[in-house]
C-alpha positions in Angstrom: 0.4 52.2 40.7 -1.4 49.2 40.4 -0.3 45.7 40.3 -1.0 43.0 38.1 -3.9 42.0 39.4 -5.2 45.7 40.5 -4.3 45.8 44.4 -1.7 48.5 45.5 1.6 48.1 46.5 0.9 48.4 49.8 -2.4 46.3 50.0 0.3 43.6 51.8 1.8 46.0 54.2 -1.8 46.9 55.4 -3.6 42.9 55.0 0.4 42.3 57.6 -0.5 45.4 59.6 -4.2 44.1 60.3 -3.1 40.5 61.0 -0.5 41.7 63.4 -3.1 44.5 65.5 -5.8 41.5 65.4 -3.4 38.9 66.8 -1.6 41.5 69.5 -4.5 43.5 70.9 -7.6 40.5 69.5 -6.9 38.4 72.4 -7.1 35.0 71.0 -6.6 35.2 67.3 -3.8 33.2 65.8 -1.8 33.8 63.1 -3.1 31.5 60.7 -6.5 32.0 62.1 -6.4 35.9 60.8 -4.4 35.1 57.7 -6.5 32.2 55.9 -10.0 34.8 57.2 -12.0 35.4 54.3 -11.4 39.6 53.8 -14.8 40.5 54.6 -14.6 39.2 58.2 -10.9 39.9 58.3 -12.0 43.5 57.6 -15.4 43.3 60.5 -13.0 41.8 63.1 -10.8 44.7 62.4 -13.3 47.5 62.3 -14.8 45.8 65.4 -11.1 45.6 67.5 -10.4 49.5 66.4 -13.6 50.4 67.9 -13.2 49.0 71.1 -9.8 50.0 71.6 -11.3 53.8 70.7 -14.0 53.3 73.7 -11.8 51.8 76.0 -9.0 55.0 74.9 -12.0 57.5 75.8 -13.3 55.3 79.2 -9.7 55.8 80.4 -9.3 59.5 79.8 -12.9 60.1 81.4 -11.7 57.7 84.5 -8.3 59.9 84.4 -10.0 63.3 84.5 -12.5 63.0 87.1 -9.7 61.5 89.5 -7.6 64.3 88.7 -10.2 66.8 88.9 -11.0 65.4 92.7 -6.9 65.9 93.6 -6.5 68.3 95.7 -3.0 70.5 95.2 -1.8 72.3 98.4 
């Protein structure tokens, strides 16, 4: 359901959700830096930090399986 002014319920849990990844894992974001972001950049910032974090996920795993396919068992 909608709310008065058409936004879903849980448009604040996700706008709290994003503030909280960006100021965590965004190295150098601030609350009140993320909260009073206009939504667009908000949103690019966001998009941009989930991106990285996916590339850096998949860097690791490719670092991980070439050590452990050079491991020699006994």
């Amino acid at each position: 359901m909608l709310g008065f002014f058409g936004l879903a319920k849980d448009h604040s849990v996700m706008v709290h959700s994003q503030i909280f990844d960006m100021i965590n894992y965004g190295n150098g974001f601030t609350f009140s830096d993320v909260y009073q972001m206009p939504t667009y950049l908000r949103n690019f910032y966001y998009n941009k930090l989930v991106d990285t974090k996916k590339k850096e996920s998949e860097q690791i795993k490719k670092t991980n399986s070439q050590k452990s396919s050079k491991v020699r068992i006994r």
